[in-house]
Residue frames as a rotation matrix with the C-alpha (Angstrom) as fourth column:
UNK 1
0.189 0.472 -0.861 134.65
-0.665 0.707 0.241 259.55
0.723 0.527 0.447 128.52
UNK 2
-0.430 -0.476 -0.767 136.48
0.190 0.783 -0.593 257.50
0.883 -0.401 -0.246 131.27
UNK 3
-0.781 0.481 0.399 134.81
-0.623 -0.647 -0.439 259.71
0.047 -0.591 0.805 133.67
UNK 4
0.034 0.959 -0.282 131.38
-0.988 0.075 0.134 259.09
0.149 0.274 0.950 132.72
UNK 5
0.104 -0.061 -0.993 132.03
-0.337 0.937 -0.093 255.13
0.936 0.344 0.077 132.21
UNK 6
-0.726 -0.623 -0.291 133.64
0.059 0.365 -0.929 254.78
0.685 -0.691 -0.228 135.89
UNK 7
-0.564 0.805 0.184 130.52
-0.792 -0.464 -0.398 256.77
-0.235 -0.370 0.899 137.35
UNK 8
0.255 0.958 -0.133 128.08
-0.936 0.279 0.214 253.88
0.242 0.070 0.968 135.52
UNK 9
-0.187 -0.219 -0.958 130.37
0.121 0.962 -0.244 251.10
0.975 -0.162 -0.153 136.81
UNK 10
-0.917 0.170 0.360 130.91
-0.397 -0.329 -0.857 252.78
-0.027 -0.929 0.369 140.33
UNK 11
0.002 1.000 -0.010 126.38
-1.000 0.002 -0.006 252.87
-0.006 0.010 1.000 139.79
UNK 12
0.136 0.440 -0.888 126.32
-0.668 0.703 0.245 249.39
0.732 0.559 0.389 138.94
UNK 13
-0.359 -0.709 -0.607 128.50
0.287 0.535 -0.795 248.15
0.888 -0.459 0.011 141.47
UNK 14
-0.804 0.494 0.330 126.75
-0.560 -0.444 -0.699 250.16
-0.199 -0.747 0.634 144.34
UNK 15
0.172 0.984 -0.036 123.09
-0.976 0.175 0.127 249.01
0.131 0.013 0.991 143.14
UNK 16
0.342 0.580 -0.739 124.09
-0.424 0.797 0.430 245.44
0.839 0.167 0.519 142.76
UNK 17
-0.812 -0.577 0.082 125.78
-0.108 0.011 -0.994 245.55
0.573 -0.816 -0.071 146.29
UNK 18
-0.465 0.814 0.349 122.63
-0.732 -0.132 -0.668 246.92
-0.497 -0.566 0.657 148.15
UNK 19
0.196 0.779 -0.596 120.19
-0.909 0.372 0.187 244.47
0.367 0.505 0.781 145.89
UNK 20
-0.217 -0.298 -0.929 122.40
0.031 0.950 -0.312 241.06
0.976 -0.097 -0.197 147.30
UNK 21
-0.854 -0.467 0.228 122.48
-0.234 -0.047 -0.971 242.40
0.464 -0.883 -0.069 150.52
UNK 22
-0.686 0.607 0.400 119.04
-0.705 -0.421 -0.570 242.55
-0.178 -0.674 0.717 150.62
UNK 23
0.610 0.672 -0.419 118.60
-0.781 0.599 -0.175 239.29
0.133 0.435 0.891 148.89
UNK 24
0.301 -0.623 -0.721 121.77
0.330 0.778 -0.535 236.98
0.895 -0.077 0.440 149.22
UNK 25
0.552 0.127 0.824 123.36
-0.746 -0.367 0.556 235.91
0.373 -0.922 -0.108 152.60
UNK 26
-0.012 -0.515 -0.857 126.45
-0.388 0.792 -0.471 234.44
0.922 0.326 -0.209 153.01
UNK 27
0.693 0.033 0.720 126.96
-0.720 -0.018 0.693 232.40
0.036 -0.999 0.011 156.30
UNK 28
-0.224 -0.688 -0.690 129.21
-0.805 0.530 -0.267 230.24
0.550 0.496 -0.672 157.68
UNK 29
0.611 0.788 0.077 128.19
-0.535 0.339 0.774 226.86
0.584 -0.514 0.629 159.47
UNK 30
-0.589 -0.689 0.423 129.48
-0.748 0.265 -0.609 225.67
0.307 -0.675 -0.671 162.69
UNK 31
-0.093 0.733 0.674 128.39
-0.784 0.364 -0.504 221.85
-0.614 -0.575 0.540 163.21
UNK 32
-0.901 -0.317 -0.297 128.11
-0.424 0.488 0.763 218.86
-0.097 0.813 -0.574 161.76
UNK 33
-0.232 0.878 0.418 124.34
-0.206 0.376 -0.903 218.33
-0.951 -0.296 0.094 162.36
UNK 34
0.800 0.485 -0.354 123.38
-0.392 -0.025 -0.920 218.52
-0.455 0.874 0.170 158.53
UNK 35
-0.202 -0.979 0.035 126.47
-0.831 0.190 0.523 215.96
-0.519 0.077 -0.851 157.38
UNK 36
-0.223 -0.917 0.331 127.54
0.730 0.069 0.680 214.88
-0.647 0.393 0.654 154.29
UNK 37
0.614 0.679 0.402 125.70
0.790 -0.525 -0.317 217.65
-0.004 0.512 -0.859 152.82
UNK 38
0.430 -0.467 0.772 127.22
-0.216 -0.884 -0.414 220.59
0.877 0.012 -0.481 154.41
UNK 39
0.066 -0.473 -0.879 129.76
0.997 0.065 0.040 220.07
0.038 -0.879 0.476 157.48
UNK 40
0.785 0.094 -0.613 131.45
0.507 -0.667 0.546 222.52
-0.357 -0.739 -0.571 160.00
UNK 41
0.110 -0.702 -0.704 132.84
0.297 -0.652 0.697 225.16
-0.949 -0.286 0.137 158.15
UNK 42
-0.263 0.363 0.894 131.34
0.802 -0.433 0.412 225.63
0.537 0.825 -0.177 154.40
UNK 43
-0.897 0.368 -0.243 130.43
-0.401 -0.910 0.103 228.69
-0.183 0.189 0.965 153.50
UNK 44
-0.513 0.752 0.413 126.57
0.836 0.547 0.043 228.81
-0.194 0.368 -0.910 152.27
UNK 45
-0.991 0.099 0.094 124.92
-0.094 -0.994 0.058 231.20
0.099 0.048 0.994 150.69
UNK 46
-0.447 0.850 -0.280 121.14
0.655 0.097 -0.750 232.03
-0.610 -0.518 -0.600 151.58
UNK 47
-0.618 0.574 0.536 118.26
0.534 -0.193 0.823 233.08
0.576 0.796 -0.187 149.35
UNK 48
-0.911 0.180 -0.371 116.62
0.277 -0.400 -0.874 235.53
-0.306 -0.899 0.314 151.97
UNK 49
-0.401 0.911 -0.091 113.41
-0.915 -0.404 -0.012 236.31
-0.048 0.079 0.996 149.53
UNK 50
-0.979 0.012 -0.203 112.86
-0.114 0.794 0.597 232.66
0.168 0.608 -0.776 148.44
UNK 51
-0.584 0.785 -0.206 109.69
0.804 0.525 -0.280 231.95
-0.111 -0.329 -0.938 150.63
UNK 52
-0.848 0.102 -0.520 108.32
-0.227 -0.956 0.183 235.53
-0.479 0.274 0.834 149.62
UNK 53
-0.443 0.644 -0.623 106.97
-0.883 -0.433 0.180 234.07
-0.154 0.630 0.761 146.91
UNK 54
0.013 0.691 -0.723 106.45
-0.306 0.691 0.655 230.32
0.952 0.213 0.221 147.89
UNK 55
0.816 0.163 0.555 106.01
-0.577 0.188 0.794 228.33
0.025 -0.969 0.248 151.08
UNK 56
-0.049 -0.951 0.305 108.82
-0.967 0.123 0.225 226.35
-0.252 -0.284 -0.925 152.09
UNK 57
0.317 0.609 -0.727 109.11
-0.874 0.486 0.026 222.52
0.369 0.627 0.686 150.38
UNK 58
0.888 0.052 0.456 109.79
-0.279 0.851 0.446 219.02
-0.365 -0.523 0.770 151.83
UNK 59
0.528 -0.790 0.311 113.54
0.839 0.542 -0.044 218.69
-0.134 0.285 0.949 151.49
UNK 60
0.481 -0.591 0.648 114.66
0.062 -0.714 -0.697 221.99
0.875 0.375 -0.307 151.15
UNK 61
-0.017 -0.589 -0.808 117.59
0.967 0.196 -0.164 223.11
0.255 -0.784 0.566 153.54
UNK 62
0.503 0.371 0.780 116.86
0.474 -0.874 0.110 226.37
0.723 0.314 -0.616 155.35
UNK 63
-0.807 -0.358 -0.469 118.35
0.586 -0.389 -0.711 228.54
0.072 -0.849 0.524 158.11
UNK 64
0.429 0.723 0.541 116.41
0.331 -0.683 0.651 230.14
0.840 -0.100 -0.533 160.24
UNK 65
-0.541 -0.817 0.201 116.63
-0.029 -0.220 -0.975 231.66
0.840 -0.534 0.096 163.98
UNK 66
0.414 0.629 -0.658 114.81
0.776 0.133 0.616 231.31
0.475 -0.766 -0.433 167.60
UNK 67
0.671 0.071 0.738 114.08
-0.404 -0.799 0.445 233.99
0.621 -0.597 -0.508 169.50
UNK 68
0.914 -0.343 0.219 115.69
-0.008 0.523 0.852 231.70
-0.407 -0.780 0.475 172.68
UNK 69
0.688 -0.722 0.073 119.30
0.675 0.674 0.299 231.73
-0.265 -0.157 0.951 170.84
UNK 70
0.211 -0.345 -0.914 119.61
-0.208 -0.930 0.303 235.62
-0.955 0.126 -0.268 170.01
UNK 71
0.070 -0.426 -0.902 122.01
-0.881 -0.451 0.145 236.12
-0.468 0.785 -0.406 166.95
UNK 72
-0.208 -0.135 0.969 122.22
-0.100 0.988 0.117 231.88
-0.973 -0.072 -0.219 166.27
UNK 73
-0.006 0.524 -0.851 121.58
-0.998 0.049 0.038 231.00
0.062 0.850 0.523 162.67
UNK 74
-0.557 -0.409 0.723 120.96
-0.251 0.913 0.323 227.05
-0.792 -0.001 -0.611 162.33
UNK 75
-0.119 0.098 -0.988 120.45
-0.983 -0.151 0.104 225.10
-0.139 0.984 0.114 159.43
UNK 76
-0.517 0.512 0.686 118.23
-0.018 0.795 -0.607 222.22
-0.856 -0.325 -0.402 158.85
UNK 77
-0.964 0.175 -0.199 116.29
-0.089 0.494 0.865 220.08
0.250 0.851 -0.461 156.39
UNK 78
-0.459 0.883 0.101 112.47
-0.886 -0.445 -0.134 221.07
-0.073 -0.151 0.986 156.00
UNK 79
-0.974 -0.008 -0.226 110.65
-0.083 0.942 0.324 217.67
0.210 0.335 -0.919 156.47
UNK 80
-0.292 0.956 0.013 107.29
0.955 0.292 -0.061 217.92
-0.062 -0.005 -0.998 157.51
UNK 81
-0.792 0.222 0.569 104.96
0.139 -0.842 0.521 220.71
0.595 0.492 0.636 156.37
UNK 82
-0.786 0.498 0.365 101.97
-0.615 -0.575 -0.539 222.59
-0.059 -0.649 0.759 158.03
UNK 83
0.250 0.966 0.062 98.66
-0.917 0.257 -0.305 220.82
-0.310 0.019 0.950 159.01
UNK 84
0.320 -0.188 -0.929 100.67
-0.400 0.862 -0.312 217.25
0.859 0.471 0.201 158.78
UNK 85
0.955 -0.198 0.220 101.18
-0.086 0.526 0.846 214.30
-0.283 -0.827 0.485 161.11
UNK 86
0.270 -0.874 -0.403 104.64
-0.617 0.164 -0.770 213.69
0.739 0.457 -0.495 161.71
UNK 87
0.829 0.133 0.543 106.30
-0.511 0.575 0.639 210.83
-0.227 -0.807 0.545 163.50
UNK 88
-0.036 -0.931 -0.364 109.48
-0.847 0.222 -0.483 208.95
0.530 0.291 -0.796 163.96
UNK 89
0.661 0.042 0.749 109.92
-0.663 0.500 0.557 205.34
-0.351 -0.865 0.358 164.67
UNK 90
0.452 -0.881 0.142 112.88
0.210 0.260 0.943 203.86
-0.867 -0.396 0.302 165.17
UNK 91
-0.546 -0.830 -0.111 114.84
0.158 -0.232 0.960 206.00
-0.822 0.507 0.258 163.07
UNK 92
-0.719 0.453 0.527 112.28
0.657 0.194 0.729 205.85
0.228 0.870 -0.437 160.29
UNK 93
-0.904 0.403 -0.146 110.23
-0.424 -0.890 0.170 209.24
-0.061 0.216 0.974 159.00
UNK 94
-0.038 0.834 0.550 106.09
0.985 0.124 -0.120 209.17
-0.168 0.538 -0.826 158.69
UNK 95
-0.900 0.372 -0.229 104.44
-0.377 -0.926 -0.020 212.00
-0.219 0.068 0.973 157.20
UNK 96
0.009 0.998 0.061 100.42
-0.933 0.030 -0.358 211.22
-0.360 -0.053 0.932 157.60
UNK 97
0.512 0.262 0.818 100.91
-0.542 0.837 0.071 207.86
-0.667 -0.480 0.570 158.38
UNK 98
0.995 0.065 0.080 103.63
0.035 0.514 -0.857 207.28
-0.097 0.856 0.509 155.29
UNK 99
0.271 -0.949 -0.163 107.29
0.509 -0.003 0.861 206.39
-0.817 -0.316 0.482 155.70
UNK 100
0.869 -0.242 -0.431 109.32
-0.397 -0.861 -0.317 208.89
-0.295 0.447 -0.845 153.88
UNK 101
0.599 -0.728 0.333 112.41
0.794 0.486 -0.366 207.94
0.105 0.483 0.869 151.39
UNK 102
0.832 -0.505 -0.231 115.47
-0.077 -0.517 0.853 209.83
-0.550 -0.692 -0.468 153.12
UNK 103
0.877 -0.467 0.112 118.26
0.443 0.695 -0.566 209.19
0.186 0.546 0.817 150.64
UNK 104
0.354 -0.656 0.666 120.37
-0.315 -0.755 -0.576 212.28
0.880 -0.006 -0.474 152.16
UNK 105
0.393 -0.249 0.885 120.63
-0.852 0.262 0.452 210.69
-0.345 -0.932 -0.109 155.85
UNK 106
0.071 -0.799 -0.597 123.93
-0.570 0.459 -0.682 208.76
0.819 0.389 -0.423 156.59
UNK 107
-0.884 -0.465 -0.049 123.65
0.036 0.038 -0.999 208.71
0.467 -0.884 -0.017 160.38
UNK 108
0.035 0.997 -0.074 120.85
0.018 0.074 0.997 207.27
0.999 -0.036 -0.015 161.72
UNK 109
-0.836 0.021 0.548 119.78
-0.547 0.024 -0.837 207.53
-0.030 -1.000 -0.008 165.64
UNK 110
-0.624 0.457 -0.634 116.94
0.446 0.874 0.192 205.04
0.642 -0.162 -0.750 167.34
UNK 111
-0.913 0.392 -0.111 114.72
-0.158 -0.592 -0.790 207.46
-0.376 -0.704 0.603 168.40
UNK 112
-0.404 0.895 0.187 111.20
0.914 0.391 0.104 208.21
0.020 0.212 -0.977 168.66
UNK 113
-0.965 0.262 0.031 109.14
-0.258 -0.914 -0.314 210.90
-0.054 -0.311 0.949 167.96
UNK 114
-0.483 0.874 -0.047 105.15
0.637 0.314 -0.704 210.12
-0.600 -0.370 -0.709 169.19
UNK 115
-0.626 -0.060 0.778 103.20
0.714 -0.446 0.540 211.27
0.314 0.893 0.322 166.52
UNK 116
-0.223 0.441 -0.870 101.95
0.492 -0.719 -0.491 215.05
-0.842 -0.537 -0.056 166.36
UNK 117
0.676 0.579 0.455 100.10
0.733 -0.474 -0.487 217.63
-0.066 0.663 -0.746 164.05
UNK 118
-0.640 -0.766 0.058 102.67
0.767 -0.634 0.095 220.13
-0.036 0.106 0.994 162.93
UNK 119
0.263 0.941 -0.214 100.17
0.713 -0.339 -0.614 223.15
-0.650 0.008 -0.760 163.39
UNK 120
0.750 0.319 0.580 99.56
0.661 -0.336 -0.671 225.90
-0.019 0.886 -0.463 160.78
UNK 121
0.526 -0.714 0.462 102.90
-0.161 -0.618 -0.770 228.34
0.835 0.330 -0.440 159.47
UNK 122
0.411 -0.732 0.543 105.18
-0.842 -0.077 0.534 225.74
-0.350 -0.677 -0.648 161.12
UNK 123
0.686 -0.124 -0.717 107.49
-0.520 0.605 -0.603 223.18
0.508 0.787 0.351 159.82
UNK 124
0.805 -0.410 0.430 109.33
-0.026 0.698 0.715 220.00
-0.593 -0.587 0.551 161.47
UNK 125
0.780 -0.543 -0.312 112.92
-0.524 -0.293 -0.800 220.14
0.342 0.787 -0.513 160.58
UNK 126
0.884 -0.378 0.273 115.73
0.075 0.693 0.718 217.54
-0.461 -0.614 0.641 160.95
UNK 127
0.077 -0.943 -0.324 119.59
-0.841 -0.236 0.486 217.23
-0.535 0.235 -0.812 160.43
UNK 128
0.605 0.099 -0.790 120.56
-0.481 0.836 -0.263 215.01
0.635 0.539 0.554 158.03
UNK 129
-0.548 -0.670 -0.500 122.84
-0.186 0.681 -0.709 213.74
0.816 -0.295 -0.497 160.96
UNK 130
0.515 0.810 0.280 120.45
-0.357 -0.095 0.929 212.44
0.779 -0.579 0.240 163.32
UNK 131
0.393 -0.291 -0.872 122.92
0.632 0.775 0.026 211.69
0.668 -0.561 0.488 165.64
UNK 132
-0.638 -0.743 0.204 124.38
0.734 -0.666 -0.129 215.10
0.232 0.067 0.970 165.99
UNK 133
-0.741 0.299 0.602 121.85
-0.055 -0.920 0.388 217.19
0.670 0.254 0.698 165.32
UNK 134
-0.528 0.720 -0.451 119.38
0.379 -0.276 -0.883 218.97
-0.760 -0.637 -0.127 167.78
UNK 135
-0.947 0.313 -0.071 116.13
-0.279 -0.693 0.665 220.00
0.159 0.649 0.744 165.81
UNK 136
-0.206 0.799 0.565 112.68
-0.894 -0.388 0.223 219.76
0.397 -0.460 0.794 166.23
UNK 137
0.181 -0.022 -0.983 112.76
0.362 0.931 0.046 216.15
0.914 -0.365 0.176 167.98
UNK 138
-0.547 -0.290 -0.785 113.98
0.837 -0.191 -0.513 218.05
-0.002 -0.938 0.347 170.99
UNK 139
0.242 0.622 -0.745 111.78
0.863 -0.489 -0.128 220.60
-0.444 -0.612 -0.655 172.81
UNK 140
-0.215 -0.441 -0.871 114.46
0.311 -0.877 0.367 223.88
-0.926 -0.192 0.326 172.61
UNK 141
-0.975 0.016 0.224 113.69
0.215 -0.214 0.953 223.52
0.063 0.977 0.205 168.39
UNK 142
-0.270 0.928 -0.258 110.18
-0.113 -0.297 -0.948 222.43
-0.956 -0.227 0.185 168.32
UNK 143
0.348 0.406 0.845 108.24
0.919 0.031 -0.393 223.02
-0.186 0.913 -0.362 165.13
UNK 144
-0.451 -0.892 -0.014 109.91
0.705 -0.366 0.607 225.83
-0.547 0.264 0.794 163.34
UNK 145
0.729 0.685 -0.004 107.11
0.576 -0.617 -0.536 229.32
-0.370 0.388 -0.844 162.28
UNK 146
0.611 -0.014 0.791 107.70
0.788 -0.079 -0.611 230.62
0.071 0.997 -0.037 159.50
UNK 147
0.972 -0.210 0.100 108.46
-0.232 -0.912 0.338 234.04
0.021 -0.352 -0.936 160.94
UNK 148
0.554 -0.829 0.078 111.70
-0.139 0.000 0.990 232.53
-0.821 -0.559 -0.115 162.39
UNK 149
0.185 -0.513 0.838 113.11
0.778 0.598 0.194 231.49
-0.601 0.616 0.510 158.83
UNK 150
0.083 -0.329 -0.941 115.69
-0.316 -0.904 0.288 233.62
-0.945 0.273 -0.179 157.19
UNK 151
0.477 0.744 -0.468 115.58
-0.707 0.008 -0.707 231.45
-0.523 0.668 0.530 153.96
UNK 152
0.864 -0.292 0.411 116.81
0.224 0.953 0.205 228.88
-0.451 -0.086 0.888 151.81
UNK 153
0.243 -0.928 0.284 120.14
-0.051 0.280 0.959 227.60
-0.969 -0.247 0.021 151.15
UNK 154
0.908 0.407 0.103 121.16
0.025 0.192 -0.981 227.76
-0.419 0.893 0.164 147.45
UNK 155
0.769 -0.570 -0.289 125.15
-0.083 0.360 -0.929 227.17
0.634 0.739 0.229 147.57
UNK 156
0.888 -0.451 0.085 127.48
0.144 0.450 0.881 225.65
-0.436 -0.771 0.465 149.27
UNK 157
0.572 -0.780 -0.253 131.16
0.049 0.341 -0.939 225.99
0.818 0.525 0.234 148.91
């Protein structure tokens, strides 16, 4: 009887191993670019099917990777979607020609971004520290295709 029982825990414990692995993803983050949200050194765990089954939404926090940084994971705040102007002046978000309500940014920088068309299965993504953070405002990010995005964030600790 103990036999038999250990065998369908052992099973259980094996199946729901391989099933996270192939759906959950802890990571840890190094950076304060996405501050007071998540600083440098939470844990986070990653949904890796999420966008499977939808597209990615205006505010979610995702990780993704660029070819150009190898093994890198970084982690950013989806803010403009596909087939949308996006623009930044002083410090203030448009999306198609409307200022966006930011209530997660603490740290604001005086920048500009000259508006541009975010083109199709790609998404503009900013730290919530805009002082800190490198992300698509700066060339090396860019707009962010889908492809590159390992998925979204769904706990912090």
């Amino acid at each position: 009887m103990f036999r038999k029982t250990f065998k369908h825990i052992l099973m259980i414990i094996i199946i729901l191993f391989i099933s996270c692995s192939l759906i959950l993803k802890p990571i840890r983050v190094k950076g304060n670019s996405m501050y007071p949200v998540i600083t440098d050194g939470d844990w986070v765990l990653i949904n890796k099917i999420a966008y499977k089954f939808h597209e990615p939404k205006r505010e979610d926090i995702i990780v993704f990777k660029l070819k150009s940084h190898n093994s890198k994971y970084i982690v950013k705040r989806v803010i403009g979607l596909e087939n949308e102007t996006v623009e930044i002046i002083s410090s203030k978000v448009y999306i198609n020609n409307y200022e966006i309500h930011e209530p997660y940014v603490t740290y604001l920088s005086n920048d500009h971004f000259y508006r541009r068309l975010i083109p199709l299965d790609h998404f503009f993504v900013l730290g919530d520290n805009r002082k800190v953070s490198v992300d698509s405002r700066y060339e090396e990010i860019g707009f962010i295709d889908k492809e590159s995005i390992i998925g979204k964030i769904i706990f912090k600790w």
